[in-house]
Backbone bond lengths (Angstrom), bond angles and torsions (degrees), N, CA, C in turn:
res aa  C-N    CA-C-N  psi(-1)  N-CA   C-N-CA  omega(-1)  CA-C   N-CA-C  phi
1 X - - - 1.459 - - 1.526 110.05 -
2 X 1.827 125.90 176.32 1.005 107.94 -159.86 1.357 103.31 -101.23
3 X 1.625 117.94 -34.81 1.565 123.87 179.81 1.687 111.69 -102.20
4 X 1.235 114.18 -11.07 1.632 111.36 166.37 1.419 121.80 -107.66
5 X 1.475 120.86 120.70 1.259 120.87 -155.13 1.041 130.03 -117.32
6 X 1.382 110.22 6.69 1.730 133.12 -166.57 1.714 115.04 -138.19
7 X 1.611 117.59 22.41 1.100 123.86 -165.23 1.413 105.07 -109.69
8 X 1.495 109.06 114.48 1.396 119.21 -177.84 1.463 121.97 -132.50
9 X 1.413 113.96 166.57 2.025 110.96 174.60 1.400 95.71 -85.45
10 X 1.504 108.32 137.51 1.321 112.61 144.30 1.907 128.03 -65.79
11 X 1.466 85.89 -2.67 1.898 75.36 -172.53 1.423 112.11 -82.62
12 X 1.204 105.02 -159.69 2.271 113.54 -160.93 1.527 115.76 70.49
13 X 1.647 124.04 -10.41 1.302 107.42 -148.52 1.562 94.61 -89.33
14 X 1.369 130.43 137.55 1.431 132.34 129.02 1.886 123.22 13.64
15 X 1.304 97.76 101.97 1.839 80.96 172.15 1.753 110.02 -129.02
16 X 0.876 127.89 95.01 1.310 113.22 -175.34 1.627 101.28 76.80
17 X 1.536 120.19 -171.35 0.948 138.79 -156.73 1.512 123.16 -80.89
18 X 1.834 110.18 -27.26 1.097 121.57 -170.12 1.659 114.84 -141.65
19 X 1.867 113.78 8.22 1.093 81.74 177.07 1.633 94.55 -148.19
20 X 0.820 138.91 162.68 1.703 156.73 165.64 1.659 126.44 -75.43
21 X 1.041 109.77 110.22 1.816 87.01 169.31 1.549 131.19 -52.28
22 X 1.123 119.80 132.33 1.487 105.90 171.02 1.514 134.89 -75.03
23 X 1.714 105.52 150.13 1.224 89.77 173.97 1.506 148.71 -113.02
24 X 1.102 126.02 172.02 1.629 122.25 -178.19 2.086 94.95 87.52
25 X 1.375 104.34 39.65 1.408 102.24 156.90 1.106 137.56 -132.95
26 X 1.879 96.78 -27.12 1.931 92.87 168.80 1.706 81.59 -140.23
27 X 1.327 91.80 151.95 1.792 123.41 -170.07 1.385 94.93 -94.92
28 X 1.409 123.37 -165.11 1.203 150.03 126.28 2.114 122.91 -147.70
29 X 0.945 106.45 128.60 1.827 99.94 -161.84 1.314 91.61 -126.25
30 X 1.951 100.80 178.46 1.599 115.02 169.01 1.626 92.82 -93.33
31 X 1.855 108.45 -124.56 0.782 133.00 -171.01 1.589 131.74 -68.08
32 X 1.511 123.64 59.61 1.351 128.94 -145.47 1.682 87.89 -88.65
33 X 1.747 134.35 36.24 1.704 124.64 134.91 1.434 96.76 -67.40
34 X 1.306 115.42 -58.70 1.820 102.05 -173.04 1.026 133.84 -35.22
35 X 1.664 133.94 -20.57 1.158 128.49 -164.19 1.351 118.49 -63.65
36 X 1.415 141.03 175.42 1.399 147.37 173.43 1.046 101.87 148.10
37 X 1.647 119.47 160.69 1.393 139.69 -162.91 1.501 118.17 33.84
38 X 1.071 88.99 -128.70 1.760 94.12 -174.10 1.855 123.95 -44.33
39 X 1.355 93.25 -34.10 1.457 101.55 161.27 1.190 131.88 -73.60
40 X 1.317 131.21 -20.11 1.252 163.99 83.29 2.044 114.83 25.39
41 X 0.496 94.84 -70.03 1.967 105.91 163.10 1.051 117.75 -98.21
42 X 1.209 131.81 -12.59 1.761 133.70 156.76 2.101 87.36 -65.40
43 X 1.352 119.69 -43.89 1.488 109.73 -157.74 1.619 92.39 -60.87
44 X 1.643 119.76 -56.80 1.030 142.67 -134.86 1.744 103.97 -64.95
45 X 1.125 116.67 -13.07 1.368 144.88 -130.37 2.195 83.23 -108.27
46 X 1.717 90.92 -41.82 1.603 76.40 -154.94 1.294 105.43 -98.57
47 X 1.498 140.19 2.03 1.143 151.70 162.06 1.254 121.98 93.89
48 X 1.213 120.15 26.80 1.423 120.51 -138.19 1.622 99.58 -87.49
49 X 1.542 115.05 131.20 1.481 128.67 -175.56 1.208 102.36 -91.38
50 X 1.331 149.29 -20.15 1.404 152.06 -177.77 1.223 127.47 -144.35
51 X 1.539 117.54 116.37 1.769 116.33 171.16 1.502 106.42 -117.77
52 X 0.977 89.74 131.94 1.710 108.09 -172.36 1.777 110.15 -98.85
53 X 1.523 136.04 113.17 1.307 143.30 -158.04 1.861 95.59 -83.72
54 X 0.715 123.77 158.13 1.405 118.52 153.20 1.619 123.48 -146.38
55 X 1.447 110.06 30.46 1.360 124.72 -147.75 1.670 92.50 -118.80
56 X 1.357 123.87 148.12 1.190 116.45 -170.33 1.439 102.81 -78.19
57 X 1.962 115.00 176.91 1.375 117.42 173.31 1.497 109.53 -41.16
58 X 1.554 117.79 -66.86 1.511 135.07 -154.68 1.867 89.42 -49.16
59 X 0.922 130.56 -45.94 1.766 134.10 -153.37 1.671 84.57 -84.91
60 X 1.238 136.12 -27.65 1.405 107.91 -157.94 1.894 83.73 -104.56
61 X 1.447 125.08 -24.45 1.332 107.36 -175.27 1.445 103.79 -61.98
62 X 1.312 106.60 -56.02 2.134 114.49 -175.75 1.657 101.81 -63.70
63 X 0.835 143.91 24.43 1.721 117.32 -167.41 2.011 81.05 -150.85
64 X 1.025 99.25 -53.31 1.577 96.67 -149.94 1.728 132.58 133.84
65 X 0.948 146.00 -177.32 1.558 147.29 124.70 1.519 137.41 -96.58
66 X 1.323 128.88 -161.70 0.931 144.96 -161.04 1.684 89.62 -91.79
67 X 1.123 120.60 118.59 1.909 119.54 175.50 1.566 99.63 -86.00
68 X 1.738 72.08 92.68 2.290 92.44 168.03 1.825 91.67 -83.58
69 X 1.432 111.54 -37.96 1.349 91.65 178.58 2.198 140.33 -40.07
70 X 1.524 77.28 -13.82 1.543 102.24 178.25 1.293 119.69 -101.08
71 X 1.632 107.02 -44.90 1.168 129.25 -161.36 1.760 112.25 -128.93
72 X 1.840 98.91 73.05 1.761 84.53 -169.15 1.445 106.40 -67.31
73 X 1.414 86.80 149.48 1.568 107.30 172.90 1.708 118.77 -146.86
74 X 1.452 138.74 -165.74 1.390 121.12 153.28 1.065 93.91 -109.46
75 X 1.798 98.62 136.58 1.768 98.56 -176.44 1.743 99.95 -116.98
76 X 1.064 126.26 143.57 1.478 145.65 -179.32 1.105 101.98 -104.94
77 X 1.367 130.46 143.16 1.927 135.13 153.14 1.549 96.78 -126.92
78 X 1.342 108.51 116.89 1.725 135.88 164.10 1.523 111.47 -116.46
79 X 1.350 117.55 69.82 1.243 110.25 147.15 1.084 139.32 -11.02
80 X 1.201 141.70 120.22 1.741 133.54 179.46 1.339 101.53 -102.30
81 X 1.088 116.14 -73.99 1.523 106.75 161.85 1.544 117.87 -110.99
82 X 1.641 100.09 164.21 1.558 110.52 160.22 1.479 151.95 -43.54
83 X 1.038 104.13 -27.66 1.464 133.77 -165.49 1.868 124.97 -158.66
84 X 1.581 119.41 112.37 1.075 101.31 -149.43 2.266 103.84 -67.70
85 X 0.869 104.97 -120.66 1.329 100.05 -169.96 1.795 101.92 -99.27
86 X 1.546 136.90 175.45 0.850 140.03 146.51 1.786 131.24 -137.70
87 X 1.058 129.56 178.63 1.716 125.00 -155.83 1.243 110.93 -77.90
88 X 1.799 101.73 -34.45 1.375 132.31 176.98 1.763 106.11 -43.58
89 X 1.497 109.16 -43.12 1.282 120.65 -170.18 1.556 128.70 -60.62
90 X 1.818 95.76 -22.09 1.413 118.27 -167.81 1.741 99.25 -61.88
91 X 1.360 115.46 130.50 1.813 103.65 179.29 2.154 97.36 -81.30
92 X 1.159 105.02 148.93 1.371 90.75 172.23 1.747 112.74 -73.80
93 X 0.895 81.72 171.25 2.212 89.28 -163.19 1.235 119.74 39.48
94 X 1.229 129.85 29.90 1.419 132.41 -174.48 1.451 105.11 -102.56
95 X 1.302 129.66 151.75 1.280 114.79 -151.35 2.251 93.79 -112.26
96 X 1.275 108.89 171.43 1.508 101.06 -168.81 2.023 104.05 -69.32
97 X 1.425 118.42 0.33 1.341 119.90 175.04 1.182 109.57 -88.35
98 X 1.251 133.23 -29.89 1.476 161.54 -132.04 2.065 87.85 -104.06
99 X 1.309 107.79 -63.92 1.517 134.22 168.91 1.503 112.90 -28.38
100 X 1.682 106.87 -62.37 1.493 123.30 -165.92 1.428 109.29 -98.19
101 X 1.184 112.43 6.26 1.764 114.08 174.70 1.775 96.30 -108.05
102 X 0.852 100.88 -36.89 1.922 103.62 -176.34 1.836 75.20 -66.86
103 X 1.184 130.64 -82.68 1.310 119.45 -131.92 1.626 97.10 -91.16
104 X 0.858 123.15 -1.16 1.711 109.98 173.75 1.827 91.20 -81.80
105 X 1.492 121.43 -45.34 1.440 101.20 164.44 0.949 154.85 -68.60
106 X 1.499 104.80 -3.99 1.691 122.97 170.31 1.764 90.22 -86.47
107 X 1.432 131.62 -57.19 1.291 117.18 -177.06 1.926 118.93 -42.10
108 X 1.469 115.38 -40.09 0.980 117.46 160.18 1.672 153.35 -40.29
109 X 1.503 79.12 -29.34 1.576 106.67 -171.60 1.754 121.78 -99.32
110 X 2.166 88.80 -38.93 1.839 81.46 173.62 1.561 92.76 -113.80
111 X 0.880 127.68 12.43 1.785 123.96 162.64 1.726 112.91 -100.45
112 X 1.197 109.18 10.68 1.509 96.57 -159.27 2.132 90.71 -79.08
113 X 0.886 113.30 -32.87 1.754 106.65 -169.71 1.815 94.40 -70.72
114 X 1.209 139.50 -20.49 1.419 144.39 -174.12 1.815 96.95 -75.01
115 X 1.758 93.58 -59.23 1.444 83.06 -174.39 1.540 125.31 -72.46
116 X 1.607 102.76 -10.36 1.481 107.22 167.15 1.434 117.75 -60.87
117 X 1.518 135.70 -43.32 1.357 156.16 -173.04 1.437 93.36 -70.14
118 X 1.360 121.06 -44.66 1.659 106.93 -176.28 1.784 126.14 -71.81
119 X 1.912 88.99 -15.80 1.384 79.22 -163.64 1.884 92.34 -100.43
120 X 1.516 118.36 -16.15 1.622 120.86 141.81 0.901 143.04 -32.84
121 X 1.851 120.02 -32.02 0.871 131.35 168.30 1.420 116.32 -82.79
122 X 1.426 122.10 -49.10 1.188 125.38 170.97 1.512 134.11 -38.45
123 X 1.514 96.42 -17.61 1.511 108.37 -165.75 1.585 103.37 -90.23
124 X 1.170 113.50 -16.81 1.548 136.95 -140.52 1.714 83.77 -73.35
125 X 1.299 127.19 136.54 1.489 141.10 167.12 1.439 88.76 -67.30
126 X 1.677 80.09 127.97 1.812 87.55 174.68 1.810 98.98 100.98
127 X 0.968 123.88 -54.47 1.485 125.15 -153.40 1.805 101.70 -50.25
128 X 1.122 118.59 -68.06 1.730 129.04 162.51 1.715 127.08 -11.38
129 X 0.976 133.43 106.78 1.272 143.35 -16.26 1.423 133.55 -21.23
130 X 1.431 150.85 93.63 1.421 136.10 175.48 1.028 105.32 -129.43
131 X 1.648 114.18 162.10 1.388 137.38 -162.26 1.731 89.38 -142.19
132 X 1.420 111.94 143.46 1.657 116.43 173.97 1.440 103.92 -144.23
133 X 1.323 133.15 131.46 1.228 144.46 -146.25 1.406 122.23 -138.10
134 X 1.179 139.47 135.35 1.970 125.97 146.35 1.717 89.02 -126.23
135 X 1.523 92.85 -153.81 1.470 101.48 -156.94 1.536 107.64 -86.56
136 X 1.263 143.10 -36.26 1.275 129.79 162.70 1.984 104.82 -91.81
137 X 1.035 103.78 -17.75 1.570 98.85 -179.82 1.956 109.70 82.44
138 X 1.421 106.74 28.37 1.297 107.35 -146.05 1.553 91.31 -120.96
139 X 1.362 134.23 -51.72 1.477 143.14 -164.10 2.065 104.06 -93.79
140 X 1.513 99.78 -86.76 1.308 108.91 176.16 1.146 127.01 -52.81
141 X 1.368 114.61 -23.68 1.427 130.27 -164.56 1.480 105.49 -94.76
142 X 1.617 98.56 -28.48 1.473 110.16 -163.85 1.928 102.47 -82.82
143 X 1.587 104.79 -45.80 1.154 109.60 160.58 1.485 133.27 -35.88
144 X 1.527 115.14 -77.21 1.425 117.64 158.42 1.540 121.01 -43.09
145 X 1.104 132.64 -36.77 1.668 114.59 167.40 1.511 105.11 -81.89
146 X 1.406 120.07 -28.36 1.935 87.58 163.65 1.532 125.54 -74.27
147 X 1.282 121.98 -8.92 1.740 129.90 179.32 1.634 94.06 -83.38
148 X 1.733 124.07 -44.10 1.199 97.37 -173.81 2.129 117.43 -88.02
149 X 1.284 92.28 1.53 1.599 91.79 -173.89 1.670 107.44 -94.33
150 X 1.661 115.99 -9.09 0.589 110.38 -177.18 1.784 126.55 -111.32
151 X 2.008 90.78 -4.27 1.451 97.25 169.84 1.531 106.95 -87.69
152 X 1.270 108.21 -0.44 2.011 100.34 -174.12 1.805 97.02 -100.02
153 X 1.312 115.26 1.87 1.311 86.91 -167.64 1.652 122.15 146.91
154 X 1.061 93.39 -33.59 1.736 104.64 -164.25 1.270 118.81 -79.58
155 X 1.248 129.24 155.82 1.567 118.16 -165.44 1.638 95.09 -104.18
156 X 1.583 88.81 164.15 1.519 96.26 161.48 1.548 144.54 -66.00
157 X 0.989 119.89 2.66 0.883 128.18 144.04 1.427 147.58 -111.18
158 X 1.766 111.13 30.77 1.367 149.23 173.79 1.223 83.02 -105.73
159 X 1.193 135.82 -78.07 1.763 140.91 -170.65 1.298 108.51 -44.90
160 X 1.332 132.66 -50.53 1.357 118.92 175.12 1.586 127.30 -82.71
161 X 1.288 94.92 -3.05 1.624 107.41 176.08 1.357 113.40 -68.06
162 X 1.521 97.47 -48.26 1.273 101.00 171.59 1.194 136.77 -67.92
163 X 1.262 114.98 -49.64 1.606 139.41 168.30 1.827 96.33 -53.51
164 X 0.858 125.19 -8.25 1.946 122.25 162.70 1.394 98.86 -94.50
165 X 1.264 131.61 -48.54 1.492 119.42 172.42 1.531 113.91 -21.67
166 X 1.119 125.19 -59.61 1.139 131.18 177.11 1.742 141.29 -29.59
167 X 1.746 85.87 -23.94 1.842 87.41 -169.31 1.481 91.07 -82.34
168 X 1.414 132.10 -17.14 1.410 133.89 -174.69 1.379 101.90 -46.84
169 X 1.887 101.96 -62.88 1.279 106.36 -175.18 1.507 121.31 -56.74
170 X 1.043 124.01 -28.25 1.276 135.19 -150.08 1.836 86.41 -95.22
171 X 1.308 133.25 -9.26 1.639 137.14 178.06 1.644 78.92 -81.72
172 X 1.377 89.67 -78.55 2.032 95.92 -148.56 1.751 103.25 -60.67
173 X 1.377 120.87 7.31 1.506 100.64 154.92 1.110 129.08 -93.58
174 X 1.999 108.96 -22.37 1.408 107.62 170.80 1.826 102.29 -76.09
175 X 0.975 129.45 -38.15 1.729 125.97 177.66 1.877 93.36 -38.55
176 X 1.520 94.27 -77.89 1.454 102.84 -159.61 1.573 107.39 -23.27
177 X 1.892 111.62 -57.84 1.293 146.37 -158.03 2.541 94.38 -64.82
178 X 1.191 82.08 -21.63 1.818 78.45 -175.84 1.473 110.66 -83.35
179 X 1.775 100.00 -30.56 1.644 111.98 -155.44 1.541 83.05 -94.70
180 X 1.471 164.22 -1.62 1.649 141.45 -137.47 1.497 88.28 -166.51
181 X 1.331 125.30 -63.92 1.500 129.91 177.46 1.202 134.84 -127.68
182 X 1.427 108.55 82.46 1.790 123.88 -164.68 1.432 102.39 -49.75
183 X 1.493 123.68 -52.96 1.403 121.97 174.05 1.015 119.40 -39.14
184 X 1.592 146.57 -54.18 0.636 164.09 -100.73 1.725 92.89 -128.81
185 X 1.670 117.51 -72.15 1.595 119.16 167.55 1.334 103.16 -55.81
186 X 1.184 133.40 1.29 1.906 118.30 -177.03 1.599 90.41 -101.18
187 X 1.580 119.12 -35.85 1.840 104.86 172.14 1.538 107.41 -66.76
188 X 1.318 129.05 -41.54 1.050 120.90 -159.86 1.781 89.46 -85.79
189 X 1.029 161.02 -18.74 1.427 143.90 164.97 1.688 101.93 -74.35
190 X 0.975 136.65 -9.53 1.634 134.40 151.32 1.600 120.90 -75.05
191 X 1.474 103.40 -17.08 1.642 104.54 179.32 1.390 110.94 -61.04
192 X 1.501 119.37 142.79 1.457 107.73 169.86 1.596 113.54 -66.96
193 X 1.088 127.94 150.30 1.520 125.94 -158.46 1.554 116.35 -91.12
194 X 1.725 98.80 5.06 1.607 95.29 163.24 0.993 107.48 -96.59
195 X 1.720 139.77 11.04 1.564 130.34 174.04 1.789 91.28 -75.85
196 X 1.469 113.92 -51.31 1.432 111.15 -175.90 1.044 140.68 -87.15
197 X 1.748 114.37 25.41 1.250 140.71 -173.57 1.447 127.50 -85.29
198 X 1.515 120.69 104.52 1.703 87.39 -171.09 1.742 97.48 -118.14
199 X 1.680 110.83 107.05 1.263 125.64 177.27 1.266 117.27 -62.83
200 X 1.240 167.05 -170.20 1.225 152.95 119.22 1.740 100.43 -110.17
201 X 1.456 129.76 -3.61 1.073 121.24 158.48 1.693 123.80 -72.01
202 X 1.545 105.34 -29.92 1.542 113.53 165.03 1.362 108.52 -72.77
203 X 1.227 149.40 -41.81 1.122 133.55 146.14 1.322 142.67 -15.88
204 X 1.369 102.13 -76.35 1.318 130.09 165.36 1.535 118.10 -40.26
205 X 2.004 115.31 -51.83 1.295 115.64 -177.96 2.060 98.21 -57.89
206 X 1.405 99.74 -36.94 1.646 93.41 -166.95 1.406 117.43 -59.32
207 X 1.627 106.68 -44.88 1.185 112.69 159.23 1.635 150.29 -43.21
208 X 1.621 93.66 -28.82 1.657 121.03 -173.34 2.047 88.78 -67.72
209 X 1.935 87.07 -51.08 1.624 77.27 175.55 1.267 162.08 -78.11
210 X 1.485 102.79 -23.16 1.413 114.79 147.85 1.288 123.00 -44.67
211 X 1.451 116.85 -35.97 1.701 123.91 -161.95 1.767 85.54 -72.62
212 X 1.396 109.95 -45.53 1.336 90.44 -143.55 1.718 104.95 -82.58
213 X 1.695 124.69 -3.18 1.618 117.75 -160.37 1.574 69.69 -104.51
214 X 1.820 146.38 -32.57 1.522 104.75 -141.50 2.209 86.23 -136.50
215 X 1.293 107.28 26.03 1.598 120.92 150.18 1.689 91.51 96.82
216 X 1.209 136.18 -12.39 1.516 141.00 -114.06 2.245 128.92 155.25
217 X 0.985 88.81 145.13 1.102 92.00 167.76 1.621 117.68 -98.97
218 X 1.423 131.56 -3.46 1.416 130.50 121.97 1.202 137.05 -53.19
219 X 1.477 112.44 -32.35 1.099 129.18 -155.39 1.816 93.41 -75.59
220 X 1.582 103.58 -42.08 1.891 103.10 -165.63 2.140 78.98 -98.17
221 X 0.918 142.88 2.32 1.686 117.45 150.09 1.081 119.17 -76.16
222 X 1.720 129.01 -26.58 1.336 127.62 152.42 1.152 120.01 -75.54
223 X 1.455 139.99 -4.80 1.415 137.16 144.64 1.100 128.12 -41.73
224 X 1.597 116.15 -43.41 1.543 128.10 -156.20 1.677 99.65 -96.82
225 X 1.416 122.26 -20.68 1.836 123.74 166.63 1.553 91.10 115.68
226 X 1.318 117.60 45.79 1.421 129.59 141.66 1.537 126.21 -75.62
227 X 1.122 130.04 76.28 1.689 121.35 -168.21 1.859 104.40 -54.13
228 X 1.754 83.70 145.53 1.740 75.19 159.37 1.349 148.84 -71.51
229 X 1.392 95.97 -5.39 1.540 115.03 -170.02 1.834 92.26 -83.37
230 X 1.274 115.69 -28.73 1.515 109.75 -175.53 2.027 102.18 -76.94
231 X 1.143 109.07 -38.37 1.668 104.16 176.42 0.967 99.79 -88.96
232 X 1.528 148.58 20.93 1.351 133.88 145.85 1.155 109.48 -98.60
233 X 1.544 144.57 10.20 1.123 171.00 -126.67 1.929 91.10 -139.71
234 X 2.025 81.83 -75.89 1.586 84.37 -169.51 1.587 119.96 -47.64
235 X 1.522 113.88 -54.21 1.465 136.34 -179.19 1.818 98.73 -45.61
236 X 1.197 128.25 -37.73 1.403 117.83 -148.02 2.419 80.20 -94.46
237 X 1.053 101.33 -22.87 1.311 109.29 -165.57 1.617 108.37 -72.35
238 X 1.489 101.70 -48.48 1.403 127.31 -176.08 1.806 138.64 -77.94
239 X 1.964 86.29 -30.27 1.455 115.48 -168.02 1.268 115.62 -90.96
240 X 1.285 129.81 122.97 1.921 130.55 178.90 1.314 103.48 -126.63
241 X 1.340 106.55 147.79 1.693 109.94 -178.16 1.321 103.28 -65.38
242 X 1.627 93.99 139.85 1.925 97.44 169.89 1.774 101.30 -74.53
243 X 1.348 86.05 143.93 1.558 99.72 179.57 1.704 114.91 -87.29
């Protein structure tokens, strides 16, 4: 698309031994206020019954939403956190992995009942087509598709494969952002460069830890008041035999 740059299928991936996720049913994107025109009928195209926000109040008052006015859909807003990041936050000498393991575990901790509701919702008969979003589609976004790829099935290194997809996006938004809104690439070349970093070793360390206090990365989605009957819901919703 031309103004959203991080919007992809979760389907093709590996789940277990015998079956694949399917595709053209759940997304993951950045910033879907941008959309219009041509991107706009690229949306229209995929049918999607549910977009899920994950961007705090302050980002959706200044920025906008998803235009259901164009494109009805049921739209959800689950905050993960309060407040997006700040410079203040940077530890001195801490390295940009150092950054996204502190804060992918603070996202974990006061977002974890948000990301429970998203992946509740997802399960929901009916919910399929869905798309789930924040503003680069890179942290929160990145989080929730490793909790849900990894409660249906998927290995870790399907989860981080994907979750590297991301720095692509995270190129062609600063390109897009040089060629359409110079202002705009001159804030983001002032960003500290662990806001726009997508490690899969910071991931991964977060991941190592969840696995290891709750057995699994199901194991801590049924921690947070995910029933299993709802990710056996998701899996039966999500899952196609590998061919």
């Amino acid at each position: 698309m031309e103004a959203v740059h991080n919007f992809r299928d979760l389907g093709g991936y590996p789940a277990g031994d015998d079956s694949v996720t399917a595709w053209s049913l759940l997304y993951r994107a950045d910033g879907l206020y941008r959309l219009s025109g041509a991107d706009l009928d690229v949306i229209r195209t995929l049918g999607l019954r549910t977009v899920i926000d994950l961007r705090s109040q302050a980002e959706l008052d200044e920025r906008g939403t998803f235009p259901r006015h164009k494109v009805p859909v049921d739209f959800s807003h689950l905050p993960i956190i309060d407040a997006t990041w700040q410079v203040e936050e940077i530890a001195v000498g801490g390295t940009d992995s150092d950054f996204l393991v502190a804060a992918y575990r603070h996202m974990l901790t006061v977002g974890s009942r948000r990301f429970a509701m998203a992946i509740e919702q997802l399960a929901q008969p009916g919910a399929l087509p869905a798309v789930f979003h924040c503003a680069a589609g890179k942290d929160r976004t990145g989080l929730l598709a490793a909790l849900i790829l990894g409660s249906i099935g998927a290995s870790r290194s399907v989860i981080l494969g994907d979750y590297a997809l991301t720095a692509g996006g995270m190129d062609r938004m600063q390109a897009w952002a040089s060629r359409e809104f110079p202002d705009m690439a001159s804030r983001m070349g002032e960003t500290p460069s662990a806001f726009l970093a997508a490690l899969p070793e910071a991931l991964d360390h977060v991941l190592d830890e969840l696995c290891s206090k709750h057995g699994s990365i199901r194991g801590f989605v049924l921690s947070i008041g995910v029933s299993d009957a709802v990710l056996e819901a998701l899996s039966a919703a999500l899952l196609v035999p590998r061919v």
